[in-house]
C-alpha positions in Angstrom: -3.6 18.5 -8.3 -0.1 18.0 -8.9 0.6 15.1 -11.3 3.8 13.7 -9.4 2.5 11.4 -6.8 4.8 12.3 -4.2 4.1 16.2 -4.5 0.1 14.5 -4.3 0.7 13.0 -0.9 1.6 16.5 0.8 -1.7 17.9 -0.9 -3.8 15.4 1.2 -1.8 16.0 4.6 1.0 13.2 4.4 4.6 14.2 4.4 7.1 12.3 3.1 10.3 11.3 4.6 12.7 9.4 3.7 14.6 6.3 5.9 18.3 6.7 4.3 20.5 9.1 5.1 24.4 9.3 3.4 27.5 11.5 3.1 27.1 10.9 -0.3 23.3 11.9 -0.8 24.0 15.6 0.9 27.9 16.2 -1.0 26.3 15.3 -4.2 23.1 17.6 -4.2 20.8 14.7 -4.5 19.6 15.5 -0.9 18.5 19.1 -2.3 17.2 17.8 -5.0 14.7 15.9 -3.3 13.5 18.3 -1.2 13.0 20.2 -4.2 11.3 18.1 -6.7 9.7 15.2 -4.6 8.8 17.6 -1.5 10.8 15.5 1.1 10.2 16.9 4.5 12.4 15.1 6.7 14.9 12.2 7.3 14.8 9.0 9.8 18.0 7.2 9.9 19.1 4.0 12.4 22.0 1.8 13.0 21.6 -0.3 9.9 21.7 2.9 7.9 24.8 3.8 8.4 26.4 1.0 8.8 25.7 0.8 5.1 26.9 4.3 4.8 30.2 4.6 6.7 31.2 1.2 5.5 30.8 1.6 1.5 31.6 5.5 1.2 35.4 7.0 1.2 34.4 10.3 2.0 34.7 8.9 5.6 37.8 8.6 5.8 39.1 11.8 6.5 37.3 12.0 9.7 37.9 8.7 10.6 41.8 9.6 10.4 41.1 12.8 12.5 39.6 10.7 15.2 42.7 8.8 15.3 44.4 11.9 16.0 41.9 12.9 18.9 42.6 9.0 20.1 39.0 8.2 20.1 37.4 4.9 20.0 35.5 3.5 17.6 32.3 4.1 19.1 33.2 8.2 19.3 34.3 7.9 15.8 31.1 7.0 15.2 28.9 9.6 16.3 31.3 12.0 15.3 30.6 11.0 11.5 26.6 10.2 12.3 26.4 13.7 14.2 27.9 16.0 10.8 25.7 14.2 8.4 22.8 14.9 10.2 24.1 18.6 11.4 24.2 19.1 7.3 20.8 17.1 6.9 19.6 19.4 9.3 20.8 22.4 7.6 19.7 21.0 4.0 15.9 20.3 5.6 16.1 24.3 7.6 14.1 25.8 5.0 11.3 23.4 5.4 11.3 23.8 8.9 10.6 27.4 8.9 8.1 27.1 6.2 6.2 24.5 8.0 6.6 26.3 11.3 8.4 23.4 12.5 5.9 20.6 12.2 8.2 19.3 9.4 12.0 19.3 8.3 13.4 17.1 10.6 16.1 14.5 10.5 16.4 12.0 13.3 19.2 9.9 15.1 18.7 7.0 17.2 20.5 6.4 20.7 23.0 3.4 21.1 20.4 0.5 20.4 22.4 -1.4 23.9 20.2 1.4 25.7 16.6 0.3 24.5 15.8 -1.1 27.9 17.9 1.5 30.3 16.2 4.4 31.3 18.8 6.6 32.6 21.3 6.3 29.9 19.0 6.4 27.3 18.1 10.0 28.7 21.9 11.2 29.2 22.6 10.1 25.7 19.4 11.8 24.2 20.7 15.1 25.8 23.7 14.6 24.6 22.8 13.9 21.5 20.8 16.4 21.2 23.3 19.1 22.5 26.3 17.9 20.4 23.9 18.1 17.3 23.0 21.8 18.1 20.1 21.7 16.0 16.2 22.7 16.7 14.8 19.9 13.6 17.0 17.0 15.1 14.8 14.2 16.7 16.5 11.7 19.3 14.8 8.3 18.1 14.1 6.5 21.1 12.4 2.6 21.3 8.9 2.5 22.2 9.6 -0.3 25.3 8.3 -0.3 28.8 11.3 1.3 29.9 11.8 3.7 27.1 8.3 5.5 27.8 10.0 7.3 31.0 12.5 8.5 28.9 10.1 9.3 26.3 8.0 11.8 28.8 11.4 12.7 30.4 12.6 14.1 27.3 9.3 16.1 26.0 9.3 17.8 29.5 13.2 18.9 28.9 12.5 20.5 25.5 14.1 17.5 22.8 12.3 16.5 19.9 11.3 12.6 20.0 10.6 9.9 17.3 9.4 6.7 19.2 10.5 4.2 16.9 9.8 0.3 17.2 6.1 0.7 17.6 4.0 -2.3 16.6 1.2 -2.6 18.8 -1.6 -0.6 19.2 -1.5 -0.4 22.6 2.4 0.6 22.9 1.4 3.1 20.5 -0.9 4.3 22.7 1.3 4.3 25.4 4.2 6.5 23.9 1.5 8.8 22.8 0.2 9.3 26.5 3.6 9.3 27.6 4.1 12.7 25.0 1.0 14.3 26.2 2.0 14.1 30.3 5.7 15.5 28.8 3.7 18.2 27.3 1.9 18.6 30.5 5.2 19.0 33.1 6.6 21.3 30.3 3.4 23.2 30.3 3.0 23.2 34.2 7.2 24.5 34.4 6.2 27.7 32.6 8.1 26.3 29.4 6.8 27.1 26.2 5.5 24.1 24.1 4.8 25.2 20.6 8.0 24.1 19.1 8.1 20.6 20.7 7.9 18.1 18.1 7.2 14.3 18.4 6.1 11.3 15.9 5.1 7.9 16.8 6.9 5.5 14.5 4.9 2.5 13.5 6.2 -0.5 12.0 4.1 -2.0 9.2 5.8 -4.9 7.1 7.9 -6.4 9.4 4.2 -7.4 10.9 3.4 -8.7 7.5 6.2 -10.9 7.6 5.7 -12.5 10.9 2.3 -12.9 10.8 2.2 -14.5 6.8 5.2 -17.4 7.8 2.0 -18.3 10.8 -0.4 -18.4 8.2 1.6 -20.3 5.5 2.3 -23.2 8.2 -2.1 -23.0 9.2 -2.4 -23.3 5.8 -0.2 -25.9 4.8 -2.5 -28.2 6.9 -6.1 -26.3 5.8 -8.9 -26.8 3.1 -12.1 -25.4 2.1 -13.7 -22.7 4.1 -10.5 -22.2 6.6 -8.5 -22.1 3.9 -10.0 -19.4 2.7 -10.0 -17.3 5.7 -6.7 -18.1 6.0 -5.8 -16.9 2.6 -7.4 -13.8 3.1 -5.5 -12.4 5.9 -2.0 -12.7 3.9 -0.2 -9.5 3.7 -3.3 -7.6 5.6 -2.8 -7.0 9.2 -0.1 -4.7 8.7 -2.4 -2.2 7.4 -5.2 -3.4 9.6 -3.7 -2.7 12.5 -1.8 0.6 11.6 -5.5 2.1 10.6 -6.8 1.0 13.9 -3.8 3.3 15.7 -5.0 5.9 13.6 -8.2 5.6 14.7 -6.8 5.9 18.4 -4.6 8.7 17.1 -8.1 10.6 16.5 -9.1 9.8 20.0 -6.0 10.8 21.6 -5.6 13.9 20.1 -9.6 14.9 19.3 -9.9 14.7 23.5 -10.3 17.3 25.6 -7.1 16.7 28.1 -5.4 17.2 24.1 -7.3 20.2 23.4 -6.1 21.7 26.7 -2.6 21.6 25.2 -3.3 22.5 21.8 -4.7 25.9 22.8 -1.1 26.7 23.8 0.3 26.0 20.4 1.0 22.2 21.1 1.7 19.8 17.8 -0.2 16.8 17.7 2.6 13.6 17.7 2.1 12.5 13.8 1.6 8.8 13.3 5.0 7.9 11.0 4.7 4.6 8.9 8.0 2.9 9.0 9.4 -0.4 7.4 7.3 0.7 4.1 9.3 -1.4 1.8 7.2 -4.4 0.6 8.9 -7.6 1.7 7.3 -10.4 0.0 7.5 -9.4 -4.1 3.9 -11.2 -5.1 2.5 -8.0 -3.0 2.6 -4.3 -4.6 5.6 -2.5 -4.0 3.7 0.6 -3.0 1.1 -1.0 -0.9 2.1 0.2 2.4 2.0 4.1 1.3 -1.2 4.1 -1.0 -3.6 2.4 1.6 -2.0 4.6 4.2 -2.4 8.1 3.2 -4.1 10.2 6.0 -3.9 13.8 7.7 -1.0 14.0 9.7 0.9 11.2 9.4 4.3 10.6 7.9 5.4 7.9 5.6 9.1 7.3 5.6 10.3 5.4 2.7 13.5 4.0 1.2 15.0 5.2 -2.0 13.2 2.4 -3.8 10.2 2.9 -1.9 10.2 6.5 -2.8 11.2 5.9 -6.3 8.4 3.2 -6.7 5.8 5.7 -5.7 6.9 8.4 -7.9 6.8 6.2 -11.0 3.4 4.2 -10.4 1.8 5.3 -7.2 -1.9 5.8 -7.3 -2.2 8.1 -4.2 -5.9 8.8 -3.3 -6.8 10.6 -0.3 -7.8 9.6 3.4 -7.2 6.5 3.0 -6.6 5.2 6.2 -10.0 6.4 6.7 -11.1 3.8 5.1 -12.2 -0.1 6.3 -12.1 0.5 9.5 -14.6 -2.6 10.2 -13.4 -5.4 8.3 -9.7 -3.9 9.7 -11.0 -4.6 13.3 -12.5 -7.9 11.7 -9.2 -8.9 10.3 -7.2 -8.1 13.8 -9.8 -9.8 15.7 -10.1 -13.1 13.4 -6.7 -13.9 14.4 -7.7 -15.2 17.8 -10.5 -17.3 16.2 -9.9 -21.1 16.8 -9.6 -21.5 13.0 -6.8 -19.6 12.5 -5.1 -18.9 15.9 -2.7 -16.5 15.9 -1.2 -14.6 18.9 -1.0 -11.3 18.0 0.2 -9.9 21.2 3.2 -12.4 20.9 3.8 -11.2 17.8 4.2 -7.8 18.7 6.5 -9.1 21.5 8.6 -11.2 19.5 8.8 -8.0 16.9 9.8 -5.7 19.5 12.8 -8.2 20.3 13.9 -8.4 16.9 13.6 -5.3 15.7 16.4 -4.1 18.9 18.5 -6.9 17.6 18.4 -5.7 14.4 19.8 -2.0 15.1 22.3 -4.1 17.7 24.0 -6.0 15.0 24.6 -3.4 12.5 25.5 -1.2 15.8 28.5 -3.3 16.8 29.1 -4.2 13.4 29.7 -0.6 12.5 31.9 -0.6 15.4 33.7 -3.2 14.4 34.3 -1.9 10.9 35.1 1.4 12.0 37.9 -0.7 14.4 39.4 -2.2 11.4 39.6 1.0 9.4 41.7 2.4 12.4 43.5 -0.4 12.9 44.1 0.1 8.9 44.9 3.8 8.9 47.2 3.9 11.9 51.2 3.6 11.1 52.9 0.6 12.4 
């Protein structure tokens, strides 16, 4: 058993990913280096991401120059500079593609965040995407809405890797993985082969955490005695709670026989990924949200710190999202006890909401930056 805690979570069946992606991490080696020595496996990146990125790094501004030249806007700037960081990603994460036989070793980009709720651009942008980045371990991320589970099976069917990102719910988890399996189905039913199809189902943890505790502190501000207690007891819990609950309907989904039908012909199941890992609120553990989590095939995507945290004081123990399954679906359910009276459903909702606003922001404030360093660079 391998005494690094990171190397320990690929011996029990999670890979490790990691949510940051920079010019600067793949031109310096660091990239390499984590593949190497930590076992990373793949990449997720967003808006926010590289806002950070493009903003704070020089090593953009060649490009940005050259698409000054091309007389581009700011928004094909843009993608130009996302596209050959994760063309290089890509390149850098090859070798753990082929080892894994391409269940691993991807790095993923997400479609203009303005499309989250538009079906047909979000699938011409996808393919485009997709083609422009020329690469078989890229993965289009694509929001887990109502309207994005169209594109969702659209996309399977059409041979292009998906992450369905923004999950919170259960049951839009459930969705997007249904909406996988009937891509995998049309695909299957065209005479197209399915084996190298590859799909994970991105589920939002503390961002739940959040929401949910800022209900509970105002219950408890007015609470004593026993409620206060129950009260107390559900801080910083249904995150987890409700992601083991989706891995339980991951089993379901993918231990069925309609799955098995597709598995025969070399399918891959669509891997549960646990995103927004970072612990928010600093009385919890920093590592909470990968060490109660670890589980056959699922992904944990992490931060730098996230990733850093684990490797210097994670306690990684297997299957453990096996584990409290009960008092999980006790913990879900007590929310919609009188006592403590907390919508979960409007929770998700209001989550799902946010979470598109925060890739819009950074979005059009990347644009906007990106505007100004033209505007900077171009002779009066």
């Amino acid at each position: 058993m391998s005494t690094n805690p990171l190397l320990t979570l690929k011996e029990y069946g999670q890979s490790l990913w990691m949510d940051y992606l920079s010019r600067s991490i793949i031109e310096t080696g660091e990239l390499k280096q984590r593949i190497d020595n930590q076992g990373l496996a793949g990449i997720t990146s967003n808006p926010s991401i590289f806002e950070k990125s493009i903003r704070s790094d020089d090593r953009y501004q060649p490009d940005i120059q050259q698409g000054i030249q091309n007389e581009w806007t700011a928004e094909q700037i843009y993608q130009s500079l996302a596209f050959e960081d994760v063309r290089r990603a890509c390149d850098e994460l090859r070798p753990v593609y082929n080892a894994t036989d391409g269940a691993d070793g991807y790095v993923s980009i997400e479609v203009s965040p303005h499309l989250a709720r538009d079906i047909a651009g979000t699938m011409a942008e996808a393919r485009r995407f997709f083609a422009t980045v020329d690469r078989d371990n890229v993965m289009i991320k694509i929001p887990g809405t109502l309207e994005g589970l169209g594109a969702i099976e659209q996309a399977i069917t059409e041979g292009i890797n998906v992450n369905v990102t923004l999950l919170f719910s259960v049951e839009m988890y459930t969705q997007a993985a249904w909406a996988y399996i009937r891509g995998l189905e049309k695909r299957a039913e065209l005479g197209r082969p399915i084996d190298r199809i590859a799909s994970v189902a991105s589920f939002f943890l503390s961002r739940i955490d959040t929401k949910v505790d800022d209900r509970l502190a105002a219950k408890l501000e007015q609470a004593d005695g026993e409620r206060q207690q129950r009260l107390e007891a559900l801080r910083g819990r249904i995150a987890i709670a409700n992601a083991k609950l989706a891995y339980q309907r991951f089993q379901e989904l993918f231990g069925s026989e309609r799955w098995q039908a597709l598995a025969n012909r070399g399918a891959q199941v669509q891997r549960l990924l646990w995103a927004s890992t970072s612990t928010k609120n600093p009385d919890y553990s920093d590592v909470m949200y990968v060490e109660e989590l670890v589980g056959q095939h699922t992904i944990n995507t992490m931060p730098l710190e996230t990733i850093d945290a684990v490797a210097d004081h994670g306690n990684i123990q297997p299957d453990q999202v096996l584990t409290g399954w009960d008092l999980a679906r006790q913990q879900i359910e007590s929310l919609a006890d009188p006592a403590i009276d907390i919508n979960l459903n409007q929770v998700m909702d209001e989550l799902l909401e946010e979470g598109i606003d925060k890739f819009v922001k950074p979005y059009d404030a990347l644009l906007q930056s990106i505007q100004e360093k033209m505007e900077q660079l171009t002779p009066a």
